[in-house]
N, C-alpha and C positions, 0 to 999 in steps of 0.2 A: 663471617667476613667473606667478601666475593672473592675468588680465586684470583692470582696475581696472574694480568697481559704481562708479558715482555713485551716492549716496543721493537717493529720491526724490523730486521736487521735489513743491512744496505741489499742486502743480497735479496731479500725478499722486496723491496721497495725497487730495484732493478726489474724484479720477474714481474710485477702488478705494471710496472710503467709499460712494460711488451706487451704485457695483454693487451694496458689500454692503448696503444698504437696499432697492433700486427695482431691480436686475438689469440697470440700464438707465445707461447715463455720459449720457443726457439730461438738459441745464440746465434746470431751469424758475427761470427770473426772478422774485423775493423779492415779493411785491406791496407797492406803495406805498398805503400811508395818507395819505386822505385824510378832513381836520375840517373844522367850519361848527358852529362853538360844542359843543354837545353830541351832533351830529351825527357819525357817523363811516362813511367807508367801503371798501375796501378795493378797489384798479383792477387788476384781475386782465387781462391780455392784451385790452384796452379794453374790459370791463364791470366791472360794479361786484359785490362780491361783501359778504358780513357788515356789511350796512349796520346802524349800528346807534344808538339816540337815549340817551344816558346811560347806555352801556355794555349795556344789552337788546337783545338783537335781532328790529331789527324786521323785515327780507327778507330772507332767506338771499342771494338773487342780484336784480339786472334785466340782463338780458344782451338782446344781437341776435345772434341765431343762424340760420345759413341750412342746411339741409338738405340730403341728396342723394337721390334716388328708392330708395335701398335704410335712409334715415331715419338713415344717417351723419352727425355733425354735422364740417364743414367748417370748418378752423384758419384765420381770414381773415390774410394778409398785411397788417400795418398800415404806415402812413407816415405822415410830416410832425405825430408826435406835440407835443403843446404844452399841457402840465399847469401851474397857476397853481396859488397858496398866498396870501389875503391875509388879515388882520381879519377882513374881512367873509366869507369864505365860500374856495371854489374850483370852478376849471374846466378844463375837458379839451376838446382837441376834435385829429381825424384824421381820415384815409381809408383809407382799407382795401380789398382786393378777394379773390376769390376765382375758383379758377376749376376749371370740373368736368372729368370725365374725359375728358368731348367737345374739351374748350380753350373751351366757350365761358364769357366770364366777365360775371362782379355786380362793380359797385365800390359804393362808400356812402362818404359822410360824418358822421362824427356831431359832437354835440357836448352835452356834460354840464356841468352849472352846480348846484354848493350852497351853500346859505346855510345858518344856525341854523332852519329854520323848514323846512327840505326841499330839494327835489332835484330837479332835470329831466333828462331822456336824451331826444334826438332826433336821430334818424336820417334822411336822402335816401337812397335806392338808385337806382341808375340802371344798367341792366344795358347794357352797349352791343353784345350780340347777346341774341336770345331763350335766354332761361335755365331751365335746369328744377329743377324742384324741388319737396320732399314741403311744406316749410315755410319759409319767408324772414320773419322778425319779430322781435319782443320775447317775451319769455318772464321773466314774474315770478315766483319762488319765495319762500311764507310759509315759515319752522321748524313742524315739527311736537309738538315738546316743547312743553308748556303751553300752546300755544294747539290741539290738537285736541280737538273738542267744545266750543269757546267758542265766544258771538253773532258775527256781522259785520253788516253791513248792504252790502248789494249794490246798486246803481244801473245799471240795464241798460240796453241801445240805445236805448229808447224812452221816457226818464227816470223811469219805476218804478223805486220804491226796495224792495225785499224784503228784509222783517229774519228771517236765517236763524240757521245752526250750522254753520261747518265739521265734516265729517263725523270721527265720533269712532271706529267701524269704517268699513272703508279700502271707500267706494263703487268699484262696479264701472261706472259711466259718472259724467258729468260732473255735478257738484253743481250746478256755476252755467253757466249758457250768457249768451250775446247780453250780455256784463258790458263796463260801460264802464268800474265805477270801483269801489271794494271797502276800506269800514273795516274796521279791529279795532282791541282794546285792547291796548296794548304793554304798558302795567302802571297799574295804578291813577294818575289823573290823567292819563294819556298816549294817543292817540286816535292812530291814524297813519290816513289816506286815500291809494290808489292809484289812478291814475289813468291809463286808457289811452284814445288818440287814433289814428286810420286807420284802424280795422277793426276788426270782430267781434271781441270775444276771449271765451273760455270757459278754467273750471277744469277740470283732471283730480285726480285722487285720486294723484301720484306714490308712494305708498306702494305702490300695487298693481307695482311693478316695481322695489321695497327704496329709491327715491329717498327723503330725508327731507325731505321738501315737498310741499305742493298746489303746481301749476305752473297760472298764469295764464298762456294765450299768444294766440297771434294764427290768425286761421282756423280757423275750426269743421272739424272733424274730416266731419263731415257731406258736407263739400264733397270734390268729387274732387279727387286728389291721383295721382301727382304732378300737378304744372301749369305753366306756360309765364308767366315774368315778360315782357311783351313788349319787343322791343329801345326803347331808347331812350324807356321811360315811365318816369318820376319817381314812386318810392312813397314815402311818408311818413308813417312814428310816431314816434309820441313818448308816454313815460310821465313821468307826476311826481308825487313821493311829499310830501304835505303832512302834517307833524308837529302837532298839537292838544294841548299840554302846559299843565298849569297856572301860572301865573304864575313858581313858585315854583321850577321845574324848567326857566327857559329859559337860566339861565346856566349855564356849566360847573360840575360837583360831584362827586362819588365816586360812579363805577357802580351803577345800579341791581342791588342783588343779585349786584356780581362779589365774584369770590371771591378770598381773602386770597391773592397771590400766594406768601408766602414758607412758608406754611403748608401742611404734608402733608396728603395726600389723605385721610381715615379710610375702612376698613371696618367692616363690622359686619357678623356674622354669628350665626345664629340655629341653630334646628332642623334635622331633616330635611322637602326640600320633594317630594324623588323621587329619581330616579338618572340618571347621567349617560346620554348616550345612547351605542349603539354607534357605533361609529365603522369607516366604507369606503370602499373606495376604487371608482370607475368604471373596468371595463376594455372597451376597443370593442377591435374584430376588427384597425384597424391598427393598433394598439398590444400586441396578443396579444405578437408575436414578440422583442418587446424588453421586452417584461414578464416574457415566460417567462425570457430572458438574463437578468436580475435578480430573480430567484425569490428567491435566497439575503438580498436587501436587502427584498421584501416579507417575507420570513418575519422578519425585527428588528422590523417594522411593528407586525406580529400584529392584523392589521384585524378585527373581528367579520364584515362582509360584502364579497360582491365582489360585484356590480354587474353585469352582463353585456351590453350595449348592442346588440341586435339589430336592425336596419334594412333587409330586403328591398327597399325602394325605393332603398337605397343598394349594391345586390347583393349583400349579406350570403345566404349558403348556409352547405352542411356545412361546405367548410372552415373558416368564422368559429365553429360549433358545435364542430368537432374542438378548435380552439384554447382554448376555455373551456372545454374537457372536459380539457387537460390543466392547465391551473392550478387548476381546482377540486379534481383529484386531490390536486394538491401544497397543497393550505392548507388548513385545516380548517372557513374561515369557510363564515359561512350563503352561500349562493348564490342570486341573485336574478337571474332574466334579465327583462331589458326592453326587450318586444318593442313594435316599432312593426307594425299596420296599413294595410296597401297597403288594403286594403277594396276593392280591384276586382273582388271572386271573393265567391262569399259566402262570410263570416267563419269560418263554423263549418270551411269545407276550407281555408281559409287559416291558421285554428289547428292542425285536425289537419296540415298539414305541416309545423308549426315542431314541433309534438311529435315526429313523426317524425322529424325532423332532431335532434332533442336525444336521441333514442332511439338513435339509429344511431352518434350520439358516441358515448357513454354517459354523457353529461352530467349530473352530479347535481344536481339542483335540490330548493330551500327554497318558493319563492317564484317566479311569476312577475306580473309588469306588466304591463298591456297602454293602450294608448291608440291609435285613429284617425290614420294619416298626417295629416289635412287639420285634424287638433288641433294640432297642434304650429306651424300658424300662425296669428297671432291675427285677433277677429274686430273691427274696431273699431267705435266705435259708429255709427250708422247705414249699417251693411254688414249686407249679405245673408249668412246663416248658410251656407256651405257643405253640400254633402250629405254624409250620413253615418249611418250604423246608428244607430240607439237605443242609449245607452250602455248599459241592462238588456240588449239582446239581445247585446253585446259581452262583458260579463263574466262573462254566464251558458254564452256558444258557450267562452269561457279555461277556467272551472269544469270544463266537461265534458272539452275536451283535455289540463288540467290536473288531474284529482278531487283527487291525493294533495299539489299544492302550495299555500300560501297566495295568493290571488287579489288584487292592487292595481291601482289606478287613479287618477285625478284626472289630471295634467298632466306632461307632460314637459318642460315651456316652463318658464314664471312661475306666481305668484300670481294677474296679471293674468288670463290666462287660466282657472282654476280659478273665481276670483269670480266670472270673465262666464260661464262653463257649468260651472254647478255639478253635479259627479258624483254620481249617485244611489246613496251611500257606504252604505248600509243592506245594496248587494251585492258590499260589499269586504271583507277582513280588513285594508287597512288602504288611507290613502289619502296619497298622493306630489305632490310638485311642489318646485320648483326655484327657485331665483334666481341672479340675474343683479346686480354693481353697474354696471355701465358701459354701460350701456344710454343713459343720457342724460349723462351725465358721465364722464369719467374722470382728473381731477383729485385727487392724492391724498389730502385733504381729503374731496369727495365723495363717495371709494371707503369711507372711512371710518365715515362718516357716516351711510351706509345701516347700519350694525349699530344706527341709533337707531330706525330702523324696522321690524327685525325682533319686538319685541315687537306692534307692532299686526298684524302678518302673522299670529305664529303668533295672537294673539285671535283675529282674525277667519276666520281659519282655523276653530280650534275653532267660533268661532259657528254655521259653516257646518256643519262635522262631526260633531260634537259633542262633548263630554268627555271620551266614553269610548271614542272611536275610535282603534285605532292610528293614529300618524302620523308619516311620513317625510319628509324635507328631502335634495334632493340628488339628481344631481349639482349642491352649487352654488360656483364656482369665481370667480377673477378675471376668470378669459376667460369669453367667450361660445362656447360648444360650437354652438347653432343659433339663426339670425335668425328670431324668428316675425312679424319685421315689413319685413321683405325678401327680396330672393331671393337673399343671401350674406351668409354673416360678411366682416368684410374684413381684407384680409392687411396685415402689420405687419413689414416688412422691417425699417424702421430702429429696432423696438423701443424706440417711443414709447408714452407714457400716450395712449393711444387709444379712442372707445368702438368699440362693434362685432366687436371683434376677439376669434380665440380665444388669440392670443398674447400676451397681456398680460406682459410683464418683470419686473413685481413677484412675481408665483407665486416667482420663481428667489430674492428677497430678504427681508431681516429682516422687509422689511411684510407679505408673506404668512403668515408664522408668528402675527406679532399680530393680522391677520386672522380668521383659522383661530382659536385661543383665543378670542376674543373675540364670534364665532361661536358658537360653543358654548356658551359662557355665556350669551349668551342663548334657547340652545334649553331647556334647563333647566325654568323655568316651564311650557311649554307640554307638559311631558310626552312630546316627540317621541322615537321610540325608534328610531331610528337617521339616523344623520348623515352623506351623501356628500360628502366636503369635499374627494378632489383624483383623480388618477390616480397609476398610480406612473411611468410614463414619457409624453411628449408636452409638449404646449403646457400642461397642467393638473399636469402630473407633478413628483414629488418628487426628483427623481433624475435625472441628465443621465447620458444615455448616448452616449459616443463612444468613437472610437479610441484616443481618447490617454488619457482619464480614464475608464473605465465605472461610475465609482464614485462619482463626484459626486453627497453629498447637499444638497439645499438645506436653508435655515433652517426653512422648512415639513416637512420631513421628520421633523427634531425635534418637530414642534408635535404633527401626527398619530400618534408611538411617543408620543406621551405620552398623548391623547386615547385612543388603543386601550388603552393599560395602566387609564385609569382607566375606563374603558368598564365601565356595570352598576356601580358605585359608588357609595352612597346620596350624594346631596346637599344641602347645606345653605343653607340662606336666607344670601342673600350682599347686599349693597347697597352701593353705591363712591360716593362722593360727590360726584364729578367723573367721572362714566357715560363723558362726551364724549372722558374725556382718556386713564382706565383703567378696563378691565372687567377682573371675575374671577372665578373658579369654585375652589369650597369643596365637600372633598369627606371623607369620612368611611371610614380603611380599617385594619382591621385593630386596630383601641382607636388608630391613629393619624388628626392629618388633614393633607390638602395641601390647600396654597392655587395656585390659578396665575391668574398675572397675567401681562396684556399692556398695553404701552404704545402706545397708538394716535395717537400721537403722534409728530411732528421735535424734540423737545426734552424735554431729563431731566425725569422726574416722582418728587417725593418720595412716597409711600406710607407712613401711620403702620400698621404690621403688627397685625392684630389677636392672632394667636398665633403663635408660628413660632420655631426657632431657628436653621436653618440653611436656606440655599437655591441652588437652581442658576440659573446665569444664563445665558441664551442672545440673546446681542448684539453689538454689533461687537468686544467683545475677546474673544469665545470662537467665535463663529459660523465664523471661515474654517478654523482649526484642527481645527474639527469637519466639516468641509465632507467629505472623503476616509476617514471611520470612521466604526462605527456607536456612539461611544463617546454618550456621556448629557453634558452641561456638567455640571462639576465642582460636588460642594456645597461652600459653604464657612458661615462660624458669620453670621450675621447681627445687627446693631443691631433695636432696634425701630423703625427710621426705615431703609428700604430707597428707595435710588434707582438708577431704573428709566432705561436709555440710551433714546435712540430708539427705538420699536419693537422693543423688547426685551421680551422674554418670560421668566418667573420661576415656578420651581418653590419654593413655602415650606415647608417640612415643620418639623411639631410636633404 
C-alpha cells in the first residue's frame, strides 16, 4: 500500500500561500491600528506608518531609523513592548537595539503618545560602545498624490518662517534645509504642523529614487558621514505632529473623501494616447551561461530587446562579448550593449577596444550605451563632483567607435542621478536610466507605492529631455543590481524584504508580476520606448534554474510573455479609480482590445470592466500550475464585475 499523505496543515497552506505571493515563507506582523478621535495611525515594527486625521492622509510615515556606512537600513530588535488604548487618546513605549557588523551596538528607548489633536514620538539613544553610522534619527515622510506643488510654510533653525511650494517636478537637492517644523493643508479646514526636536533636519525630493514621499530627516547631508555616535552620550528627538481642524471636524465622522468600500473600482477608457513600449530583458556576462541553457524559454518570451551589460572594471573581456554574440544569434531582438567606462585611458582607445572586442565576437549590435564608471555612483549634495570626461567628449569618442549603432546615454544608476548631472541629450539618440524600489524601504506596501511616483519621474524626465526625445527605462527591477550609495549591495541569505539587496524574493512571486504590469502602465504616458523590466535567469530573473527543476517559471515570467506580445501596440487613455489599489493598460489590436490589470494589493479587489468578455487570470489558483509550462492562464467568460485575488494579474479581452 502507498504510504499515508497527511493533508496539509493550515499552517503549511499559509507558508505555500507566501511563497506564492513574496517567494519568501517570511512573517510580517499585521500592523496594529491605532485612534485618538479622528486621528489614526498605523505601529508598523515601532513607528508609525499611514497616520491619517479623518481618514486623509496626512504622513505616510515618522519612523527612527539608524543606518549602516554602506546607507543599509538596520531591523532594530525591540523589547518590553507596552501599547495602551483609551477615550482619550494612546501610547506606546519600548527599547530596542541594534547592532552592526563590527558587534558594536545602539540601544534607544522610545516613547509615542496620541490624542485627537496629534501625536508625539521621542526617542533616547545611548550607544554603549562608539557606533558608526551614515544616519541615526527620525525621518518624516509627506504623500505625494495631491499635496505635490501645494503651499507649506516652513520654520527653520533660527525661527524664520518661509512660505514655499513642495516641489511639483522631483528637485534634484534639497527644497528645505535647517527645517524645525513644516505645515501643509490635509484638506480644506484641516492644517497639520510637524515638528522636529535635537537636530538639523532637511527635505529631500524621495521621488528622485521612485520613493512616494518628500522625506524629512535628521543631519544635513552636507555633514560628513559615515560618523561615530560616541559611547555612552545620550541623543535625543523627538517629533510631534499638531492637527489644526475646524471645529466642526473634531469629533469622529465618515472619511474625508474615502472611498465606498463595497463598491467596484471603475475604469474609463478613452482614445489612442501612444503604444506600448518594447519590452527586454538585461543579460550580464554571469548570467550568459544559464541564459544560453534556457534559450528555448527566452524564445516563448519574444523580448523586443536584450540588453547586454558590459563592465571592464568588473573584468568583463572577449569572453563576456563571445557570450552575447551567441544569444544575440539565437533571438532576433534589437541588441543593445551597455558599456560602462573605466576612463583611465583616454576614452576614445577605451571605446575602440570594446569595438574591437564586439568585432572579434561578431557580435551584432542596434545600439550601444555608454556612461563613466565614477557615474554610477552618486554625488550627493554638498560632495565634490568626481573626475571625469566631459559627457560631449564621451558620446562623441561612442559615435566614432560606434558610427553604424544608435548612440544612449543618461544613467545607469537612478533618476536621482540623471537630475543631479543632467546629460547633454542633444548628442544621444536616446536617453536611459533606471530605478530602483528598495532603496529606502522595502516593506511591501512601500515596494508598491513607488509605481505612484513613476509618473512624476517620467514628467520630469521629459522636462529635462524633452518631448521628443527617445526614452528608455531599465534595467529596473525589485533588487538592486548596484549601490550608487555604498561600496556593496548586500547579500540576503535568509530571503527577507530587505533594502539594498539584489536578491529580493518577491521577483520569484505573484507580487512581481503585478509589479511588472503595473510598471508599464504607467510608462505609457511618458511615451518611453522600451522597457527593461527583469532578466531571464539570476537574482532578477524569470526562471529558476536548477538540477531538479530547469524549467521553473515564475509569475513574472507570465507578466513579461505578455508585455513582449503587446509590445508596439497603439494605446489607449486608460484611468482606474483607485490608482493606489489597481492600475491597467488598454490596448488596441487587431479591430480587438485587451485590458490588463494588476492587483497591487493583499486583498480582493472588485473592478467594474469597462469592456471585455472573457479573461485570463494569473493568481494563486492558476500561478503554481503554470509555474513548469510555457502555457498562457486559461480564458474563461467574465461578469461585468471581475475580482481580482491578491496580486493577481488579468488579461480582459473584448
Amino acid at each position: 500500500m502507498p504510504p499515508h499523505t497527511a493533508e496539509p496543515t493550515t499552517r503549511e497552506c499559509k507558508a505555500a500561500r507566501r511563497l506564492l505571493y513574496f517567494g519568501t515563507e517570511e512573517v510580517v506582523a499585521a500592523p496594529r491600528l491605532l485612534r485618538a478621535g479622528a486621528l489614526s495611525a498605523e505601529l508598523v515594527d515601532g513607528n508609525l506608518r499611514a497616520i491619517r486625521y479623518a481618514g486623509r492622509e496626512v504622513l505616510r510615515a515618522i519612523s527612527y531609523v539608524v543606518r549602516d556606512k554602506d546607507w543599509g537600513t538596520y531591523a532594530p530588535a525591540l523589547h518590553a513592548v507596552e501599547a495602551s488604548e483609551t477615550a482619550e487618546g494612546f501610547s506606546v513605549a519600548y527599547t530596542a537595539g541594534c547592532i552592526g557588523r563590527d558587534g558594536k551596538r545602539l540601544d534607544f528607548r522610545a516613547r509615542i503618545e496620541g490624542t485627537p489633536e496629534g501625536l508625539s514620538f521621542a526617542v533616547e539613544a545611548l550607544p554603549p560602545d562608539d557606533f558608526l553610522t551614515n544616519r541615526c534619527g527620525f525621518t518624516i515622510l509627506h504623500p505625494i498624490v495631491g499635496l505635490a506643488g501645494t503651499p507649506v510654510e516652513v520654520e527653520h533653525v533660527d525661527g524664520s518662517v518661509e512660505h514655499a511650494a513642495l516641489p511639483d517636478l522631483i528637485a534634484p537637492w534639497q527644497p528645505f534645509k535647517d527645517m524645525r517644523a513644516i505645515t501643509h493643508e490635509v484638506a480644506p479646514g484641516v492644517r497639520a504642523t510637524c515638528r522636529m526636536e535635537g537636530d538639523a533636519f532637511e527635505m529631500e525630493d524621495q521621488r528622485n529614487w521612485s520613493d512616494a514621499s518628500y522625506k524629512t530627516y535628521v543631519r544635513p547631508l552636507a555633514l560628513p558621514w559615515p560618523y561615530v555616535l560616541p559611547a555612552n552620550v545620550p541623543m535625543r528627538q523627538s517629533v510631534t505632529l499638531a492637527i489644526h481642524a475646524d471645529q466642526a471636524l473634531q469629533a469622529p465622522h465618515p472619511a474625508i473623501g474615502a472611498p465606498v468600500a463595497h463598491s467596484p473600482l471603475r475604469i474609463e477608457t478613452g482614445g489612442v494616447i501612444g503604444r506600448t513600449p518594447a519590452f527586454g530583458l538585461v543579460i550580464t556576462p554571469e548570467e550568459t551561461a544559464a541564459t544560453l541553457a534556457a534559450a528555448p524559454i527566452l524564445a516563448e518570451i519574444g523580448p523586443q530587446t536584450l540588453l547586454f551589460h558590459f563592465d571592464p572594471t568588473a573584468g568583463h573581456g572577449a569572453e563576456a562579448m563571445a557570450g552575447f554574440a551567441q544569444l544575440a544569434a539565437l533571438q532576433p531582438a534589437e541588441t543593445v550593449l551597455e558599456c560602462v567606462l573605466p576612463c583611465q585611458r583616454p576614452i576614445e582607445a577605451e571605446l575602440a577596444e570594446v569595438a574591437r572586442l564586439v568585432a572579434q565576437a561578431g557580435l551584432r549590435l542596434d545600439a550601444v550605451a555608454v556612461s563613466p564608471a565614477v557615474d554610477r555612483q552618486s554625488t550627493p549634495p554638498g560632495s565634490a563632483w568626481p573626475d571625469c570626461p566631459p559627457l560631449e567628449a564621451v558620446y562623441a569618442a561612442a559615435r566614432a567607435a560606434f558610427p553604424s549603432c544608435r548612440i544612449g546615454g543618461g544613467m545607469f544608476s537612478y533618476f536621482t542621478e540623471l537630475n543631479r548631472k543632467r546629460p547633454p541629450h542633444a548628442a544621444l539618440d536616446f536617453v536611459t536610466h533606471c530605478t530602483c524600489p528598495i532603496v529606502h524601504d522595502a516593506d511591501d506596501r512601500s515596494v508598491m507605492q513607488s509605481l505612484e511616483a513613476l509618473p512624476f519621474i517620467l514628467r520630469s524626465a521629459r522636462a529635462i529631455i524633452g518631448a521628443a526625445k527617445p526614452y528608455r527605462i531599465g534595467p529596473s527591477t525589485l533588487g538592486m543590481r548596484q549601490n550608487p550609495y555604498g561600496a556593496r549591495t548586500l547579500p540576503n541569505p535568509e530571503r527577507r524584504r530587505m533594502t539594498m539587496t539584489p536578491d529580493d524574493p518577491r521577483q520569484r512571486g505573484l507580487f512581481a508580476a503585478a509589479f511588472m504590469i503595473g510598471y508599464a502602465a504607467r510608462l505609457v504616458a511618458a511615451g518611453v520606448e522600451s522597457f527593461i523590466g527583469a532578466a531571464l535567469t539570476g537574482p532578477f530573473g524569470l526562471v529558476e534554474m536548477s538540477a531538479t527543476d530547469p524549467r521553473q517559471r515564475s509569475p513574472a515570467f507570465h507578466a513579461a510573455s505578455l508585455l513582449a506580445e503587446l509590445a508596439g501596440a497603439p494605446t489607449l487613455g486608460c484611468v482606474v479609480e483607485g490608482e493606489d489599489r489597481v492600475l491597467a493598460l488598454a490596448v488596441e489590436r487587431y479591430e480587438s482590445r485587451t485590458l490588463l490589470l494588476a492587483n497591487l494589493t493583499a486583498d480582493d479587489q472588485r473592478v467594474a470592466l469597462p469592456w471585455g468578455e472573457r479573461a485570463a487570470l494569473l493568481d494563486e489558483d492558476s500561478a503554481g500550475d503554470l509555474a513548469a509550462t510555457g502555457r498562457r492562464p486559461a480564458f474563461r467568460r467574465v461578469d461585468s464585475v471581475l475580482v481580482l485575488k491578491p496580486y493577481a494579474v488579468a488579461r480582459v479581452e473584448g
